[in-house]
N, C-alpha and C positions, 0 to 999 in steps of 0.2 A: 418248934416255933409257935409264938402265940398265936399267930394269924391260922396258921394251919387247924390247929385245934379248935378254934374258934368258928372257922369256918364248915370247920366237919360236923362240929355240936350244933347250930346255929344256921346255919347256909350264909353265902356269900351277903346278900342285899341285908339282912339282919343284924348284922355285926356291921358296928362302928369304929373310927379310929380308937376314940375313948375307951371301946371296947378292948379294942388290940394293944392299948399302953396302959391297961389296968393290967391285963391278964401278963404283960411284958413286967411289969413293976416299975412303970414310967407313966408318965401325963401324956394323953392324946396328942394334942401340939407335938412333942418329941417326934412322934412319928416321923412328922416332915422333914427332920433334919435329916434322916436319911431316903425317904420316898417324897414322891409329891402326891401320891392321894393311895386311895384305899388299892386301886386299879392298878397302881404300880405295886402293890405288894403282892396281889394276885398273879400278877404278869409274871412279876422277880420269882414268886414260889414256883410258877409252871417252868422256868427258863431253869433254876437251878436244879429239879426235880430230872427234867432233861439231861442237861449235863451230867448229872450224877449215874445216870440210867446210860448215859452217850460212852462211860467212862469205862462201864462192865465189860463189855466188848471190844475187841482190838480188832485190825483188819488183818489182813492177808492170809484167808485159810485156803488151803489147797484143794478140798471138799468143801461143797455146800452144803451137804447136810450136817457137816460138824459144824458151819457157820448158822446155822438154821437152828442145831440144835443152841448152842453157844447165844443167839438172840433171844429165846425162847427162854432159855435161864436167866438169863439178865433181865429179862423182864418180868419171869416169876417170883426171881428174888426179890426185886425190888418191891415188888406191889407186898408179897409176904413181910419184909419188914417195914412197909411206907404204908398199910393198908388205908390209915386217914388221907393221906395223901392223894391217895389212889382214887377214895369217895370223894374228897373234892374237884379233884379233876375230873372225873364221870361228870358229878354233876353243875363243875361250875365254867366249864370252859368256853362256856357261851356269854357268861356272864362280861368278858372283857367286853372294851369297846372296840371298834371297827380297827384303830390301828397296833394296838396291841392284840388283838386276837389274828389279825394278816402274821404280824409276826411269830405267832404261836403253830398257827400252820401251817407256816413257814416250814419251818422247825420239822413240825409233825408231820408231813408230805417228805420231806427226805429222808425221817426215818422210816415210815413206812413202805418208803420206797426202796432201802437198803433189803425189808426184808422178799418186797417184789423182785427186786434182781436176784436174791439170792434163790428163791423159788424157781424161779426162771431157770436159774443152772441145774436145780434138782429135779424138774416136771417142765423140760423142753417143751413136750406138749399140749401144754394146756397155755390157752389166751394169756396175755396180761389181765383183764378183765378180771377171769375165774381168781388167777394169781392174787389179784390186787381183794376181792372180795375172801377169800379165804387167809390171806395178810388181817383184812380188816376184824375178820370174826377170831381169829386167835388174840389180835392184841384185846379187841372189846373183852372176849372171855377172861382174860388172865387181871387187865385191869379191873376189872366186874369184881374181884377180891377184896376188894375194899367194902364192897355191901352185904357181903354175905353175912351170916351169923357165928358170932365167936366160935359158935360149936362145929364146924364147916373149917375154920382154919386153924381148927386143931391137931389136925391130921399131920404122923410124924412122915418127914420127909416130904411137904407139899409142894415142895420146888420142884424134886423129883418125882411126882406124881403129875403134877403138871406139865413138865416138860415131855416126859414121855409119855401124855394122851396128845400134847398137840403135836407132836413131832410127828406120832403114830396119826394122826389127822391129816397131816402133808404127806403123806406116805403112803397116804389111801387116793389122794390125787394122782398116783402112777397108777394105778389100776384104772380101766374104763370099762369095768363091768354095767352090763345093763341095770339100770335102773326102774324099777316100776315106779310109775308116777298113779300119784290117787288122785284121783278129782272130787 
């Protein structure tokens, strides 16, 4: 999609409509026929990226760690073939305004929250808290793929290498071994 590319090369406030219907092979104006402004194409790209990402995983698994890993992949795949996608979302999803971004977190509160329950069933013992903060740092890292350098997501089989260091991450959450803390 134009807008994507555009906004990956460019950031979100530096690109114009005119910009997204050159790069489309159409006049700016066109735009509108199907968006009403730059914000709704931002919004449309985070809403469809979603869904797409919503679509990799099925429910009803009978283990959570095969649902854990099964998120986990879905979410490495995607960003390994979306990785502009992936940089635009890092860096532009604050860029919405107040009522499209409500509904982006919407969104993004329930799926994060799919991977907090599923947690929960694998590391009974640990808070929602802990849950929801180690939820937060696998998806920031897997999404984090989109910035890295070409030479980083060259690596054969990085789904699987990804999956199974985060997996192996939540997995280190069953252990309550002591910790030395440095100050």
């Amino acid at each position: 999609m134009a807008a994507r590319e555009l906004f990956y090369e460019k950031g979100f406030e530096s690109v114009g409509v005119d910009d997204i219907g050159a790069r489309a092979g159409i006049t700016g104006p066109a735009i509108y026929r199907h968006f009403s402004s730059k914000q709704e194409v931002l919004g449309t790209l985070f809403d469809r990226a979603l869904d797409a990402l919503l679509e990799r995983v099925s429910d009803g698994f009978d283990d959570p760690w095969e649902e854990i890993e099964a998120l986990v992949r879905a979410l490495a795949g995607f960003v390994v073939e979306n990785p502009e996608l992936a940089a635009v979302y890092q860096r532009e999803d604050r860029s919405l305004e107040p009522p499209r971004r409500a509904h982006l977190v919407k969104r993004r509160e329930a799926y994060v929250g799919r991977w907090v329950d599923c947690l929960a069933r694998c590391v009974p013992e640990r808070s929602t808290e802990e849950l929801t903060s180690a939820a937060w740092a696998a998806i920031t890292l897997l999404v984090s793929l989109g910035s890295w350098p070409e030479e980083a997501r060259e690596t054969p089989d990085l789904v699987g290498l990804l999956t199974a260091q985060t997996v192996g991450g939540f997995a280190a959450l069953e252990r309550r071994a002591d910790v030395r803390r440095v100050a």
